[in-house]
N, C-alpha and C positions, 0 to 999 in steps of 0.2 A: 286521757283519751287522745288518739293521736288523729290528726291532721287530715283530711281528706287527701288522696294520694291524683294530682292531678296528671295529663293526659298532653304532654307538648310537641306538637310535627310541627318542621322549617320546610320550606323550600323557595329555591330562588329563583326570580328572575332571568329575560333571556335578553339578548341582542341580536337579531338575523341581521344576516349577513348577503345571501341569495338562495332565490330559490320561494321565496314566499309567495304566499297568497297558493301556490301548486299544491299544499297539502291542505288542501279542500278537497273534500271527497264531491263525487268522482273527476274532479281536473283533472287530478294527475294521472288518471288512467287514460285520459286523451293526450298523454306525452308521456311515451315510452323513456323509461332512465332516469325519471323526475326526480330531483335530492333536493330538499332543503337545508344548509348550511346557518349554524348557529352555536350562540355561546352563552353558557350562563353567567352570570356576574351576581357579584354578592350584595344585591336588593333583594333583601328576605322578605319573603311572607310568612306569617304566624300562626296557628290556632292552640289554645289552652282549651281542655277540657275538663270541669271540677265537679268531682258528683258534690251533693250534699244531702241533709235528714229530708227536703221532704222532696214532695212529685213535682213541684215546680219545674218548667224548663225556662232560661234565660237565655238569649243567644246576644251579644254584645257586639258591635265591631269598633275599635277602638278610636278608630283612625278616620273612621266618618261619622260617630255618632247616632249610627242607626242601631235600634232594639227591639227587640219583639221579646214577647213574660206570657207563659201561656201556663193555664194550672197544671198541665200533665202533658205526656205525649199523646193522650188522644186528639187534646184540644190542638196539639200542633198537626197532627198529620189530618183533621178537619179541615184546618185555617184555608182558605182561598188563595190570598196570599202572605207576603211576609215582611218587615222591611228589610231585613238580612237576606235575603232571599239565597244565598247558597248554603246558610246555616238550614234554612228553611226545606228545600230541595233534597238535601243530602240525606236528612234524618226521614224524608218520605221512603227513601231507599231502605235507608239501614233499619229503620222500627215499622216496616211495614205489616210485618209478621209479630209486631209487638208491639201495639195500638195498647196496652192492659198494663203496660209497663210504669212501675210508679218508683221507677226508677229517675231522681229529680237529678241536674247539673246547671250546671253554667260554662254556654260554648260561647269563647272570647276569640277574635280574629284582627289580627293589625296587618299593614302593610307598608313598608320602607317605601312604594313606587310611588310616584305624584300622581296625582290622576286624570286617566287617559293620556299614559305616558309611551303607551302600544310596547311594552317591553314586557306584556303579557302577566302582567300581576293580576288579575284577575285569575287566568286559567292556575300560576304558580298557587294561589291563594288556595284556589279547586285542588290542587293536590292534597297541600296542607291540611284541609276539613278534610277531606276523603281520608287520608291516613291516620288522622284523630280520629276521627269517628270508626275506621275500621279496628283499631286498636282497642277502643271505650266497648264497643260489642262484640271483643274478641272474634271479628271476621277477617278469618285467612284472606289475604289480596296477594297476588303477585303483582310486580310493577305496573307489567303490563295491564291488570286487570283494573289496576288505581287508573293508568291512563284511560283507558278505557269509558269507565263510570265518571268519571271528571268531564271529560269531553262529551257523551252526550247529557251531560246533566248540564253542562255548561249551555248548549245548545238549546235545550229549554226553558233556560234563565231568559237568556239573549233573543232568541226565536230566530234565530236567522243560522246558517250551518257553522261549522266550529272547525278549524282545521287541526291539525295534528301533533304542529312542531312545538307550539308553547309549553308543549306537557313532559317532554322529554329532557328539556335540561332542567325542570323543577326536579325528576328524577333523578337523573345522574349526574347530574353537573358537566362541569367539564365544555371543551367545544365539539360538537354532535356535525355526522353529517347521517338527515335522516332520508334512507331510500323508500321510496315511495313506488312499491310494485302490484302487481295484478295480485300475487300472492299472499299479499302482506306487506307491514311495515315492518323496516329494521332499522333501527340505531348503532351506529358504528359512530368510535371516539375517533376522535381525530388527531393524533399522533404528534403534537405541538409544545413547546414550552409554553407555558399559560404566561411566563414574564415579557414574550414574544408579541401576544396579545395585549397584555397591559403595557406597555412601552408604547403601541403603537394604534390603540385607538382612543377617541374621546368620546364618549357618551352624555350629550348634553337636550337638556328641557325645553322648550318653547313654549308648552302651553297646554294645556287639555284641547283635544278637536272639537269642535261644534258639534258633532254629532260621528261619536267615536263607532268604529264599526263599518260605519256605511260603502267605505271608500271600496271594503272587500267584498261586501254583498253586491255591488251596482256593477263592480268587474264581475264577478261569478256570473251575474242574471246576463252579462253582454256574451262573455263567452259561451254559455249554453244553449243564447238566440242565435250560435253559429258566426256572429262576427269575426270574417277573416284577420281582423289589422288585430285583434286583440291575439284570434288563437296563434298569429304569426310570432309574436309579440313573445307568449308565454313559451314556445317552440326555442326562440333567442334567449328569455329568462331559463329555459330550463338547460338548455347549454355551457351559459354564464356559469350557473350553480354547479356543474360540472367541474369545471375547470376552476373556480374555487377552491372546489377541495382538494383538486390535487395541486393548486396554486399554495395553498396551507401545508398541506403534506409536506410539500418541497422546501417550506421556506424562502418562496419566490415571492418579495414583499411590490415590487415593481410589478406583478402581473397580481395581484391580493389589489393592488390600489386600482389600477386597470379597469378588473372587471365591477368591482365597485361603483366607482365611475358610472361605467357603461350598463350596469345593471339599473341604478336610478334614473340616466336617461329611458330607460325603456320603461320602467314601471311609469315615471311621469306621462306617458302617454296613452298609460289605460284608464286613464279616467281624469274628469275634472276635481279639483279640490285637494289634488294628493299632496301639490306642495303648497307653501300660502309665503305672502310677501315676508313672513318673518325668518321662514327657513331661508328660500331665495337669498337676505341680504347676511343672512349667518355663513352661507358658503361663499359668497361670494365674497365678503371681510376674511374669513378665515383662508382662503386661498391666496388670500394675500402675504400672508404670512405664515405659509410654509403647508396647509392642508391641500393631500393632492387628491382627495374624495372623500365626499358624503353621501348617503343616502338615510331617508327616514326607517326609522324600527315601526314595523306593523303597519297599520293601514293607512296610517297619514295624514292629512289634515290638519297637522299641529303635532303635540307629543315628543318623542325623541328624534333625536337625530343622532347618528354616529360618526364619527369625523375619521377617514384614517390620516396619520401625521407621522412623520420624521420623528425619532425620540427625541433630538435636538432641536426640533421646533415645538415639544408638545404645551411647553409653557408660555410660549410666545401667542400659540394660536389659543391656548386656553382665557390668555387673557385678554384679546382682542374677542373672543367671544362672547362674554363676558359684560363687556364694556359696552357691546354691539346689541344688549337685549337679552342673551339666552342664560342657561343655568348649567355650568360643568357640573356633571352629577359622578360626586366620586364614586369609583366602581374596579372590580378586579375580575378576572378570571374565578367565578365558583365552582373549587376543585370538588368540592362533596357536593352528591346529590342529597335526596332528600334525607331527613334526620328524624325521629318518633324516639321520643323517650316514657316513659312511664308504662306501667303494666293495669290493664284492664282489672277492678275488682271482684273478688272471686264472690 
């Protein structure tokens, strides 16, 4: 008797760059030209999917120890809630027309990112399930349509709005500049040696935030009460991000560190809590020793931070940071987007 034939999607992690927090729907339709600028790196997220003999559903996540064991998918698509809550979510999606289904598995979900490390493991995770599971119910998805149903499923999870860019280098990989228009999103690659990118940033931990999220819902609610200093703010962040891209395009590494720089002073001042005294003394030791900017990944509060550095200083500042409290999180340019192996049972 052979083997149950299991169900395996990757997707990775991201690093922005500029341009965030604008791919919140509708921001960016109040700043004509909006892009946000980003790159994946190789912090994978996981999901297995294993049928087996009976109706049972198990959903596991590896990596924080939450599960939820339910006798079928009736009893799942009942439940209120879930402790896995995107294993939980996604299968309301995909078995909703199929409540009768005694069809049993075990969905397993890990993650390489720390947590609340705002480097969007969460949304990459949201891929991963959404790709497994469209694969396990043999449902056609185009990319697009994975980003799509990740993002608002995400948003339901979370309850507060979901922005754009995390979903798109789970997808493709690579470094993204995504345009943000009335008509639609686009993803255009960014035309880079990806050894250009790894030579030249550090992607390091600080901590989980106190309450991860928040920093981009309390900017959102300020900008849509019409606060000038904030919409002035994102007007100058959506410029920044401009000129990133074509600052990477070029291989213009002196105007890359620049707007970086200049991009976290401004996010620092849409809100309270975005930096906290442990990033503060991380740039400020690291600059000492050869980092000529930083800015946090995602919303802030703790999480990552990304250093840009001189190749020739990348070890100098790696280990003065290091020694200073934080965590060099090894990390590369991830040249492949998302990955699904295994075939749906006939």
């Amino acid at each position: 008797m052979s083997a149950p034939r299991s169900i395996e999607a990757q997707a990775s992690c991201r690093v922005d760059l500029a341009g965030g927090t604008l791919d919140l729907w509708p921001l960016y339709l109040f700043h004509p030209g909006a892009v946000t600028v980003n790159y994946a790196v190789d912090i994978l997220t996981r999901c297995r999917i294993t049928p087996h003999g009976s109706s049972e559903i198990h959903f596991r996540s590896l990596d924080t120890g939450r599960e939820d064991r339910f006798q079928n998918m009736n009893a799942v698509l009942r439940a209120r809630s879930y402790q896995h809550a995107i294993a939980g979510y996604l299968c309301r999606f995909f078995f909703a027309d199929r409540a009768g289904s005694k069809r049993g598995f075990l969905l397993e979900t890990t993650s390489e990112s720390p947590a609340g490390a705002g480097i969007s493991g969460s949304s990459a995770l949201m891929v991963a399930t959404t790709a497994a599971l469209a694969r396990f119910t043999a449902t056609k998805m185009s990319k697009e349509e994975i980003r799509v149903l990740a993002q608002n499923v995400e948003a339901q999870i979370i309850r507060v709005p979901t922005g754009c860019q995390d979903y798109y280098p789970a997808l493709y990989g690579g470094v993204n500049a995504i345009e943000l228009r009335a008509d639609g999103i686009r993803r255009n690659a960014v035309d880079i040696p990806c050894e250009e990118i790894n030579a030249r940033f550090l992607l390091v931990y600080t901590g989980a935030p106190r309450q991860s999220g928040i920093n981009n819902w309390e900017v959102f609610k300020t900008h849509l009460n019409g606060e000038k200093r904030v919409f002035k703010n994102f007007e100058q962040i959506g410029a920044i991000a401009r000129k990133m891209r074509s600052a990477l395009e070029g291989g213009d590494w002196t105007e890359v560190s620049r707007l970086l720089h200049e991009e976290w002073k401004l996010r620092k001042t849409n809100a309270p809590g975005i930096t906290t005294p442990l990033i503060d003394r991380l740039v400020k030791e690291a600059s000492k020793q050869g980092a000529r900017a930083a800015k946090v990944c995602g919303a802030g509060g703790g999480g990552c931070v990304v250093f840009f550095v001189e190749p020739e200083a990348r070890i100098r500042v790696a280990q003065t940071i290091m020694e200073s409290g934080g965590r060099v999180l090894p990390s590369q340019v991830a040249q492949a987007g998302l990955k699904v192996a295994g075939a749906a049972r006939a």
